[in-house]
N, C-alpha and C positions, 0 to 999 in steps of 0.2 A: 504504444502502451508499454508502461514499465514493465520487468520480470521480474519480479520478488522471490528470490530465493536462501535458501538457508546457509550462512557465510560458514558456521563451525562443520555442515557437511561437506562445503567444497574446500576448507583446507583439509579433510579426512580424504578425500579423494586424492589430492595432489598431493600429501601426503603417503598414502600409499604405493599409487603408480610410481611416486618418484620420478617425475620424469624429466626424459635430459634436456629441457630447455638450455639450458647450460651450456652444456657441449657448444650449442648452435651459435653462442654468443660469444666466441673469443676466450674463453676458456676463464668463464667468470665459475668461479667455486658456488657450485649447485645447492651446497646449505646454507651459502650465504643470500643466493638468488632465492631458493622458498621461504626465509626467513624475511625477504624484502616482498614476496608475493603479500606472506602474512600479514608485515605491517600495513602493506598496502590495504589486504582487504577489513581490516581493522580500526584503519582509519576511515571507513568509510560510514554517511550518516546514516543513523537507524530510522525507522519511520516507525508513528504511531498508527494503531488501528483509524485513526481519523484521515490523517494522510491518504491510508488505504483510500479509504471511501468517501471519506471528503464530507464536507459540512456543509448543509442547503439551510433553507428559511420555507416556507409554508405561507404561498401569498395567495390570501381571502378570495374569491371567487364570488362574480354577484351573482350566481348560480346559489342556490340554498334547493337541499332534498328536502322534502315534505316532510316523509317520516323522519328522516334521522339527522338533518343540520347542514350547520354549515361547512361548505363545501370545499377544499383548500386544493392548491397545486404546488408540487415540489420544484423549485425554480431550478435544482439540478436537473432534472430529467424531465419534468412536466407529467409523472403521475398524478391522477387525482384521487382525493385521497376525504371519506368523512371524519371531523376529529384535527385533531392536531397531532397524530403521535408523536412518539420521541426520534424516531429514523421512520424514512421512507422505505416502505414495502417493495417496492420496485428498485432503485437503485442503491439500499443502505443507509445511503446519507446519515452520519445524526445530524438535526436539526436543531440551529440556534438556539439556546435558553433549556436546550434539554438539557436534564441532569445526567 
């Protein structure tokens, strides 16, 4: 499972510690080494909230409730769900064709 974390706190972090990764390396100049941490982590991709949670579809179920309709399940997770909503209750998802 990914970890998603906050990139401008962990250069605030290694920025403050300072620390001597450097030293360790053959005596590479330590502002030059966090400046190359930074671009590293700067160049790295952003994800959007869909990424996070990811995009499902809602497929018909020949189950139909009485009182309240027809029945769906989320193809990411296999919540069932009445209705079509825009995201699944259970795992986020939004769901195709949602606005």
């Amino acid at each position: 499972m990914p970890r998603y974390i906050d990139a401008d706190a962990l250069k605030d972090v290694i920025q403050q510690h300072d620390y001597p990764l450097a030293d360790r390396l053959n005596s590479v100049d330590n502002g030059m080494f966090t400046l190359g941490i930074f671009q590293a982590i700067d160049e790295q991709p952003t994800l959007s909230p869909d990424d996070v949670r990811g995009v499902g579809k809602w497929i018909q179920l020949d189950y139909t409730d009485e009182a309240y309709g027809i029945v769906y399940k989320c193809a990411k997770c296999g919540c069932s769900e009445i209705g079509e909503p825009n995201y699944c209750p259970n795992c986020g998802a939004k769901m195709e064709g949602s606005e």
